[in-house]
C-alpha positions as CSV (number, residue, x, y, z in Angstrom):
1,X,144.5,160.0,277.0
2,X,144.4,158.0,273.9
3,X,141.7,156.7,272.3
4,X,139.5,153.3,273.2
5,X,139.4,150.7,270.3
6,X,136.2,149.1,270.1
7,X,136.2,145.1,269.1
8,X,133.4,144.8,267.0
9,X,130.7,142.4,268.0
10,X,130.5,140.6,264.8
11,X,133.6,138.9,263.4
12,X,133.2,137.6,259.6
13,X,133.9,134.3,258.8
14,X,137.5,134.6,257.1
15,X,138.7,136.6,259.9
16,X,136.9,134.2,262.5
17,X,140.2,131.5,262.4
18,X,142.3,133.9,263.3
19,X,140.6,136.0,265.7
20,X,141.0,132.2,267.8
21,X,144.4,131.9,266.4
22,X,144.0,128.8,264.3
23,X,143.7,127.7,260.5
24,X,140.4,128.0,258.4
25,X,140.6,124.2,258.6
26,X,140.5,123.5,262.0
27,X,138.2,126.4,262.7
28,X,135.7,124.5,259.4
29,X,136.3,121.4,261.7
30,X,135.9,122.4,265.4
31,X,134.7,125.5,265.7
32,X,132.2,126.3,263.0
33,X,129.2,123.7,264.4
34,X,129.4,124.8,267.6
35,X,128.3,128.4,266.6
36,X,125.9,130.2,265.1
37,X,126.8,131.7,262.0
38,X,124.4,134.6,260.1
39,X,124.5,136.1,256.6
40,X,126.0,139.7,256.2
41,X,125.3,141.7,253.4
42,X,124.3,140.0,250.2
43,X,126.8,137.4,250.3
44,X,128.9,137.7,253.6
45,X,128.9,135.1,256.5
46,X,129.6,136.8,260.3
47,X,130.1,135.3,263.9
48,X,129.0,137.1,266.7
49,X,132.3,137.3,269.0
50,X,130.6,136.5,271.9
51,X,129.8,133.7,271.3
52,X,133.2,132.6,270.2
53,X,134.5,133.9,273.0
54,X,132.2,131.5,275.0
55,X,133.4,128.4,272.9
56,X,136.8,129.0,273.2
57,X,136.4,129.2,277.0
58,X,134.4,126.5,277.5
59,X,137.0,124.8,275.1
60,X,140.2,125.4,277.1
61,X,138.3,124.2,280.6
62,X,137.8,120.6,278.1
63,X,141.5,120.1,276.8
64,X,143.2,122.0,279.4
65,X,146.1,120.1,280.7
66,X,146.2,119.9,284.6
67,X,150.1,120.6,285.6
68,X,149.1,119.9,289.4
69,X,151.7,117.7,291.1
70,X,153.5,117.1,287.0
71,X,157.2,116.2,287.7
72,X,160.1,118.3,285.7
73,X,159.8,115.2,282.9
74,X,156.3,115.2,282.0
75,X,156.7,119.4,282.0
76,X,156.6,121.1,278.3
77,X,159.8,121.7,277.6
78,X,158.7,125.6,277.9
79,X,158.6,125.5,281.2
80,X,161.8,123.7,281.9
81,X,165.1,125.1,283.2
82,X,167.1,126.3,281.1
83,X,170.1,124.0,281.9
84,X,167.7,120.9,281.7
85,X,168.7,118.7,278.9
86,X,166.5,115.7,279.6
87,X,164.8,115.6,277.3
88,X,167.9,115.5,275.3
89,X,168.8,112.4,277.0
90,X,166.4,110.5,276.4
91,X,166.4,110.8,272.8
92,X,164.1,108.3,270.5
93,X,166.0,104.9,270.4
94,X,164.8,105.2,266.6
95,X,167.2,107.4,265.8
96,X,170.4,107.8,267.7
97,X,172.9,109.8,265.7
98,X,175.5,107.9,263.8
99,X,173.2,105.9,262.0
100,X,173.3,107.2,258.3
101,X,171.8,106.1,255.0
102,X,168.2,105.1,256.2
103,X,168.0,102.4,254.3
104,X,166.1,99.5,256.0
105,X,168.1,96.1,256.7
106,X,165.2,93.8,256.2
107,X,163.8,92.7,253.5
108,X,160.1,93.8,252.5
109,X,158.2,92.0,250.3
110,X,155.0,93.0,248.5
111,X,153.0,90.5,250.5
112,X,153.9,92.8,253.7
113,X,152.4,95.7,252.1
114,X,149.7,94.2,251.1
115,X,148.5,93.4,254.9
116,X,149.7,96.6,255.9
117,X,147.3,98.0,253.1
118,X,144.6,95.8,254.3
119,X,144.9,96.9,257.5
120,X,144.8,100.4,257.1
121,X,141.8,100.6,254.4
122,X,139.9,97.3,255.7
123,X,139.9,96.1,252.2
124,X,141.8,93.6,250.7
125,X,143.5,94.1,246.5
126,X,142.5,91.9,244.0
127,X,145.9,89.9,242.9
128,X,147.4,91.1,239.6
């Protein structure tokens, strides 16, 4: 018989991301003040894994997606038939093939990206 690997109850932080399989970033963002953290050592930081494993339960039972009664279409494409090409079909109308250079046809003008600016910041330039 071989022998038993032991997980180890504490997980420190730069491991933490990965032991959820996901980027320091996202863990900094989603994970990280939901938890407790605690120092180890002089300058170390450690999660207990417990307790991640409780957020990352309670985290899939929130963004779960319920498949119940989902037709072939709204299926990831994971878990469609091989020989389904459906999704294929019903390419973007954005960009069907044959269109080439990608240049747009209409004519922009600074004034249009100046309310698109304003829009997206909610403030409006000075003019120069």
């Amino acid at each position: 018989m071989g022998a038993q690997q032991l997980m180890p109850r504490f997980i420190r932080a730069k491991e933490a991301p990965g032991y959820l399989g996901m980027c320091r970033a996202i863990f900094d963002e989603t994970v990280r003040p939901f938890v407790s953290e605690f120092p180890i050592g002089g300058r170390g930081v450690g999660f207990d894994r417990q307790e991640l494993d409780d957020w990352a339960t309670a985290y899939v039972e929130a963004k779960a997606i319920d498949k119940k009664g989902a037709t072939e279409q709204q299926s990831p494409r994971s878990e469609r038939q091989k020989g389904d090409k459906s999704w294929r079909e019903n390419r973007s109308q954005a960009s069907p093939k044959g269109k080439a250079s990608g240049i747009s046809t209409r004519k922009s003008t600074e004034n249009d990206f100046t309310k698109a600016l304003e829009l997206v910041t909610g403030k409006k330039r000075n003019a120069t």
